[in-house]
C-alpha positions, 0 to 999 in steps of 0.5 A, spaced: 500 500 500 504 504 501 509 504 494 501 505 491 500 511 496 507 514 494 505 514 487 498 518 487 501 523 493 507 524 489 502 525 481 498 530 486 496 535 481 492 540 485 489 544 478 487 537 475 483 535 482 476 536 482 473 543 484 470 542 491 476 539 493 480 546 489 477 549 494 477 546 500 486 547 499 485 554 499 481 556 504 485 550 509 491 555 506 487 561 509 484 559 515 491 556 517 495 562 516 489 566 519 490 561 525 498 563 525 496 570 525 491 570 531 496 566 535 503 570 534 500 575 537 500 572 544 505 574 549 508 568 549 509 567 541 512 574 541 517 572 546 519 565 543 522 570 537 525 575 541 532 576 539 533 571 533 537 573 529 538 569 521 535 572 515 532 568 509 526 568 505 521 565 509 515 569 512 513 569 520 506 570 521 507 577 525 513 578 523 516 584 518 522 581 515 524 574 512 526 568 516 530 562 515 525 556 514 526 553 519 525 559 523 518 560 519 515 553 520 517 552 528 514 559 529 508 559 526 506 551 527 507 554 534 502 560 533 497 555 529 496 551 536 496 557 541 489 558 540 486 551 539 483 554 533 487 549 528 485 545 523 482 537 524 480 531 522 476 527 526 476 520 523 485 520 524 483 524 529 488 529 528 491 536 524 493 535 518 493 542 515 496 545 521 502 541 520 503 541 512 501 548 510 506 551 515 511 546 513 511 547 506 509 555 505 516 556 508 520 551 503 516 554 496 518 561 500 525 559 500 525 556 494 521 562 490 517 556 487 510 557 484 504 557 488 500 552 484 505 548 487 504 549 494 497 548 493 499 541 490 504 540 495 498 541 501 493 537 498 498 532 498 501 532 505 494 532 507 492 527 504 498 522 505 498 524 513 491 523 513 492 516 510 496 514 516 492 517 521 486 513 520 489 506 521 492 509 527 486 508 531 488 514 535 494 514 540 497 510 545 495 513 552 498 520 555 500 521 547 498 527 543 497 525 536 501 532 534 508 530 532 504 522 529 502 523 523 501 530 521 509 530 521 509 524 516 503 529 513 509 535 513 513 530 510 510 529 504 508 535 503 515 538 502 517 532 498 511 533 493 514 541 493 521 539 491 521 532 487 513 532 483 512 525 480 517 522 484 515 516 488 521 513 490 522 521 494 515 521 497 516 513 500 522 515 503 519 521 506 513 517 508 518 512 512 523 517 515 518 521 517 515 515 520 521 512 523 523 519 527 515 521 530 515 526 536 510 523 541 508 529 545 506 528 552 498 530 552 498 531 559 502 538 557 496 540 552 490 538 555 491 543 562 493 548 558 502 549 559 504 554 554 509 549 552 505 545 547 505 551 543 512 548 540 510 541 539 506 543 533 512 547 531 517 542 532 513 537 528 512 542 523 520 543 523 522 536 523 517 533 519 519 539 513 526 537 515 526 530 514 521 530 507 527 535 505 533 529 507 529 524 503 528 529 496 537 529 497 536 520 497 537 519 504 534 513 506 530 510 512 529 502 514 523 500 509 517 497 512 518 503 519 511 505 519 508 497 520 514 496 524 517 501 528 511 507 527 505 502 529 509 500 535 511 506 539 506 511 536 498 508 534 493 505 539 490 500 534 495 499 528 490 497 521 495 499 516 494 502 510 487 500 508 482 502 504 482 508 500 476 514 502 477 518 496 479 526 498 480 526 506 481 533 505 473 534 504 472 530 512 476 534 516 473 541 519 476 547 521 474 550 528 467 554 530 470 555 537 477 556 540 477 551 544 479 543 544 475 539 538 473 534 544 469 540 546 465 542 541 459 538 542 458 542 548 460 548 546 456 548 539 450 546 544 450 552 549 451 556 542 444 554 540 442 555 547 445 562 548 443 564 540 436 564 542 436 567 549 442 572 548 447 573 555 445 569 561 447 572 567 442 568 572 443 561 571 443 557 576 446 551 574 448 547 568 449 540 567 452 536 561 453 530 559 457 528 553 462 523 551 468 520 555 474 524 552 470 530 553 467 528 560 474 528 562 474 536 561 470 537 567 476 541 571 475 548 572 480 552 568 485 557 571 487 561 567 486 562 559 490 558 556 486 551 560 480 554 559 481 552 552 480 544 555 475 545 560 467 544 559 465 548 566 470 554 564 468 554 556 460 554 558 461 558 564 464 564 559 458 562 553 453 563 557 454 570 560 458 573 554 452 570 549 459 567 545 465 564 546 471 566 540 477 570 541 474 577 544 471 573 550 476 567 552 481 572 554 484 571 561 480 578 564 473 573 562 476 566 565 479 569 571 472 574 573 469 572 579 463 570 575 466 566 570 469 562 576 462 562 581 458 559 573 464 554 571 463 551 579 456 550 578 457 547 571 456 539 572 459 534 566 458 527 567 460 522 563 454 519 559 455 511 556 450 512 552 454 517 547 460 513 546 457 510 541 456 517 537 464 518 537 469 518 533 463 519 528 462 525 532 462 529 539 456 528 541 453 533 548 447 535 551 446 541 556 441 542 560 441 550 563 437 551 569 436 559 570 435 562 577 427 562 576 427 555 575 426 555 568 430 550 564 434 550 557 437 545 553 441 544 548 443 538 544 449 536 539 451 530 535 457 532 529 459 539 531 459 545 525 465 546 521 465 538 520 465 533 515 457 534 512 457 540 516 463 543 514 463 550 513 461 554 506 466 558 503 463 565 505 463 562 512 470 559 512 473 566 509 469 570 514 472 567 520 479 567 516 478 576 515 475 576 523 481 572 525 486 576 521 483 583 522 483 581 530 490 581 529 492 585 524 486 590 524 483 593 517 488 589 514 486 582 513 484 584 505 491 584 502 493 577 504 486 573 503 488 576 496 494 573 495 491 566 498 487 567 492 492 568 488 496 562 489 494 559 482 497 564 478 502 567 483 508 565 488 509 562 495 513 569 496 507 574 494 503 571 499 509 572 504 510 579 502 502 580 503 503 578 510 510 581 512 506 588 509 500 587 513 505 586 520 510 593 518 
């Protein structure tokens, strides 16, 4: 399997793909870079370029001036995971643009290579990494999938970017990505510790590093992904199986900046707090969801694990009517209100929905206000999700938000030069971004 998956990743021609999945690239290459640029303006990722030096071509989401690649691709895969707005695929259970657009953007910058090339260079990166992913069943215990197959995604990405149509290149990507995985502590990210920022920038690097090393022939140890990857780094190893045709039309991309675990909650206190507006005097409020969501049901303290936390999460929907970049910030979840709901917040494990996932995340909310009224919400396959995947309109608006936020006024110039990729250069839509960060 995997010599025939090398040789359809390596042909990868993103002008010759149908229409819909042409789409789907460009707006995963947009709302990535709109992620980069939301995150980079966080303290901590400021600080992680502070005095750095090195010059190059590649562009730092924030940054003004070029950068060495790997600078670039370390820094922005640390920016794209600070917010928990990433990309994802629910059934290989990980991030794949989010690895690959990092990873190749930088390399087609450096190179000056054209833009419908690092179109064709993430599809295929998604694509393959996708692929292993799925066959993974999940991660072991205590192991965040950042690092797996998403760095095996980066990997093939850069090799489709440098050795198009060489299939002898892409496996020895494939497998040399395979043999060198990161397996990235999940304890670090779920309580909410800045550190797990650069997980994501370290597989982003590696994997770009090491789809380099196989384009110059080095070569791995064949059959490392049945026999060193399947051992240390998947939880139910089935190989590489059947085909599902464009996985890059079942990933999501995220409605709320939060873990994708949670999202079946939070899409159900949305529906709740759409109808009512702020809820300022809600009494109490029970969740039950699936087991890996139930396991968020810590009250968050500080910002960052309030990305990972049920009660926390909730507690900010319901008093600020929405839960997005504006509200989540450390003054919200550390106000004695935000503190007082979440503590009022029960989430309860429910058997009944473990059979809705991984198909979904499903959730049911019932919020009980002070006069004894009572509403509930409910939700199975969260928005922005394999059928409920956000149209183009609603996807580029998040793109503009996110970048306006960061960069205000200014997200224009560069969503017009993602879309301007097929006709123009990686290097235009760097200089569109260090532009709007002068």
């Amino acid at each position: 399997m995997i010599e025939q998956l090398a040789a359809t990743a390596a042909a990868t021609d993103w002008a010759a793909a149908p229409a819909a999945v042409r789409d789907r690239v460009v707006d995963l290459v947009a709302d990535t870079i709109a992620v980069a640029a939301l995150g980079s303006g966080r303290p901590e990722l400021r600080a992680l370029g502070a005095g750095s030096g090195g010059s190059g071509e590649s562009t730092v989401v924030g940054s003004s001036r070029g950068w060495p690649a790997a600078d670039a691709q370390f820094r922005n895969g640390s920016a794209i995971a600070a917010d928990q707005l990433q990309d994802g695929h629910r059934p290989a259970r990980g991030h794949p643009a989010s690895h690959v657009v990092p990873a190749v953007l930088a390399v087609a910058e450096e190179r000056d290579l054209p833009g419908g090339e690092l179109l064709s260079a993430v599809l295929a990166g998604y694509e393959v990494g996708v692929r292993v992913g799925r066959a993974m069943g999940g991660t072991p215990d205590g192991v965040h999938d950042i690092g797996t197959w998403g760095q095996v995604g980066a990997a093939a990405g850069v090799a489709r970017l440098l050795a198009p149509g060489d299939a002898a290149a892409m496996r020895r990507a494939v497998e040399l990505a395979g043999s060198a995985v990161l397996l990235s502590d999940a304890a670090t990210i779920f309580t909410g510790r800045t550190g797990g920022h650069a997980f994501l920038g370290a597989s982003v690097q590696l994997g770009a590093s090491l789809g380099a090393a196989a384009v110059a022939g080095l070569e791995p140890l064949p059959g490392t992904l049945d026999r060193h990857f399947a051992a240390v780094a998947a939880r139910d190893w089935s190989g590489l199986g059947r085909d599902h045709g464009h996985e890059v039309l079942r990933g999501y991309t995220k409605a709320h900046p939060t873990c994708a675990h949670l999202h079946g909650v939070n899409d159900a206190v949305a529906d709740i707090v759409a109808a009512t507006g702020p809820l300022p005097d809600v009494a109490r409020v029970e969740v039950r969801t699936f087991a890996h969501a139930a396991r968020f049901g810590a009250v968050a303290d500080s910002e960052l694990a309030a990305r990972f936390s049920v009660p926390t999460s909730v507690a900010v929907a319901l008093l600020t009517g929405r839960l997005d970049e504006t509200t989540l910030t450390a003054a919200t979840v550390s106000s004695p209100a935000v503190r007082d709901l979440a503590a009022r917040v029960q989430v309860r494990h429910d058997p009944a929905l473990d059979a809705g996932y991984p198909a979904g995340r499903p959730a049911r909310v019932r919020v009980v206000r002070a006069d004894g009224t009572v509403l509930v919400g409910a939700a199975d396959l969260p928005r922005g999700d394999g059928p409920r995947a956000f149209d183009r309109a609603a996807s580029r608006a998040k793109a503009r938000r996110l970048l306006d936020h960061r960069f205000p006024g200014r997200a224009a110039p560069v969503l017009a030069a993602v879309d301007g990729l097929a006709g123009g250069s990686a290097r235009a839509l760097g200089a569109a971004l260090r532009a709007v960060a002068a």
